[in-house]
N, C-alpha and C positions, 0 to 999 in steps of 0.2 A: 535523905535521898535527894541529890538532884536529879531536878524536872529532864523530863526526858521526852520529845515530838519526835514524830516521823511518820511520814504518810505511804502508803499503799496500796494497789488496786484490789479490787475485790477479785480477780481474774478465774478463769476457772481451774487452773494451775492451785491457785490457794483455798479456793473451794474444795475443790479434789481431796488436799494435804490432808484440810480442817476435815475432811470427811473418816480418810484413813488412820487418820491419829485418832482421832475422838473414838471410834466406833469401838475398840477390845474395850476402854469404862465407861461406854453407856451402858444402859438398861437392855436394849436387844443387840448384844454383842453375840449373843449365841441365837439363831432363827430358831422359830418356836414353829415344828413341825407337826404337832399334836392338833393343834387349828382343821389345817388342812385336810388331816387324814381323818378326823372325827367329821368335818363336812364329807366328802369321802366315802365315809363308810355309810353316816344317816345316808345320803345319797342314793348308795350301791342298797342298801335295805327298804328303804319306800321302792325304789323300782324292782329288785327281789320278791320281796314280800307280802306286798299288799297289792291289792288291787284296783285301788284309787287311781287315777289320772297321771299318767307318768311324769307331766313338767314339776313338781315339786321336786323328783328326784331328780330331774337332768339340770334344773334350778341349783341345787343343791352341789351337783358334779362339777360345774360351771365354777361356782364361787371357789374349790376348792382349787380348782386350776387357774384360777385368777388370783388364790393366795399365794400360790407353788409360786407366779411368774414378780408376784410382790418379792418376794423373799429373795429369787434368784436376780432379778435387775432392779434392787433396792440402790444400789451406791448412782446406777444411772438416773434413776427416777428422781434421787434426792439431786444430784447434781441440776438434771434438768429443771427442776423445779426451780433452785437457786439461781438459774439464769435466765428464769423469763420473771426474776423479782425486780424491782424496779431498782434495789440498789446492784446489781451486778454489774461490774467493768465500771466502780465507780469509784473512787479515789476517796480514801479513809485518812482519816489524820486521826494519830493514835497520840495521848499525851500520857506521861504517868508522872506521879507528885508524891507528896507527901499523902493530898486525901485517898488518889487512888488512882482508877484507871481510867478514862474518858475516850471512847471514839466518837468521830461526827461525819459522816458525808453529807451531802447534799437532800437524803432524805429521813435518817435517823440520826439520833446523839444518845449515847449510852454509857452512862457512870456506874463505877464498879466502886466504892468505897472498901480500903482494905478491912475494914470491921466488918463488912458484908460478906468477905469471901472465907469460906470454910476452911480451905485446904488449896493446895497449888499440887496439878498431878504433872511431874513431869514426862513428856513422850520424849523418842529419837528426834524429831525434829521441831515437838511446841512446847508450849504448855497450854493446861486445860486448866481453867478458872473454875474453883467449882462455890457456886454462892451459896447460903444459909438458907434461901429459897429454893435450890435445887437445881437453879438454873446453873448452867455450864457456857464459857467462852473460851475457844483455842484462839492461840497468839501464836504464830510461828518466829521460830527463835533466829530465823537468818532477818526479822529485823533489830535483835537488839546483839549487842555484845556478850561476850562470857560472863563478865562483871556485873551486870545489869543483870542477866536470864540467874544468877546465884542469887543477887538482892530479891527477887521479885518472889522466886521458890522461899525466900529466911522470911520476908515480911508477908507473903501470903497465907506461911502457914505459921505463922505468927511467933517467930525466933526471931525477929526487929524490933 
């Protein structure tokens, strides 16, 4: 494999991307609505049924509408987060080699060795890293060429 650089901002445009590719193969691709409706219900039953002091139930009602508004402005939440982290809108140089895959900006450097990486998932517009530890990295594919985004799916998932 020839080496291969090229740098990128972190922008919120590619946050966005990494957010909507990644999410149908994570683990909460599907919201987990069980949560909420089980605080919910405990809720609606301490304040029904007993006669104890009613803030444990509106305690209870509370948290379930605070999952509800988790679930439904999750993409906003995550993005927002992303942008008050100290690397965002910050300029990434991305290198790939023979060992693997290495980013650096200005506040992190992170090596991917291709021994490490599991599997390569590919999306409409990245690919997802998915490592032996479980961790996951999206690479969007309008930085590399056709030729490269083929090598990197055959040596990821270990057909190089």
């Amino acid at each position: 494999m020839q080496p291969f650089t090229t740098q990128f901002t972190l922008s919120r445009e590619y946050l966005a991307e990494c957010f909507d590719q990644s999410l149908p193969y994570g683990k909460g691709a599907q919201p987990n609505y069980l949560f909420p409706v089980l605080l919910f219900a405990a809720g609606a039953g301490l304040l029904l049924f007993t006669g104890q002091p009613k803030v444990a139930g509106y305690l209870l009602i509370a948290l379930a509408i605070l999952e509800l508004l988790h679930i439904r402005f999750r993409r906003a939440w995550w993005l927002t987060r992303q942008m008050w982290g100290k690397g965002a809108g910050a300029e990434v140089q991305l290198t790939i080699d023979e060992e693997g895959i290495q980013t650096q900006n200005a506040y992190a450097q992170t090596a991917l060795l291709w021994s490490d990486i599991e599997r390569v998932i590919e999306t409409d517009l990245g690919l997802i890293l998915v490592a032996k530890s479980g961790g996951r990295q999206y690479l969007s594919k309008s930085l590399f060429t056709t030729d490269l985004v083929n090598e990197i799916i055959a040596k990821g998932n270990g057909r190089a």
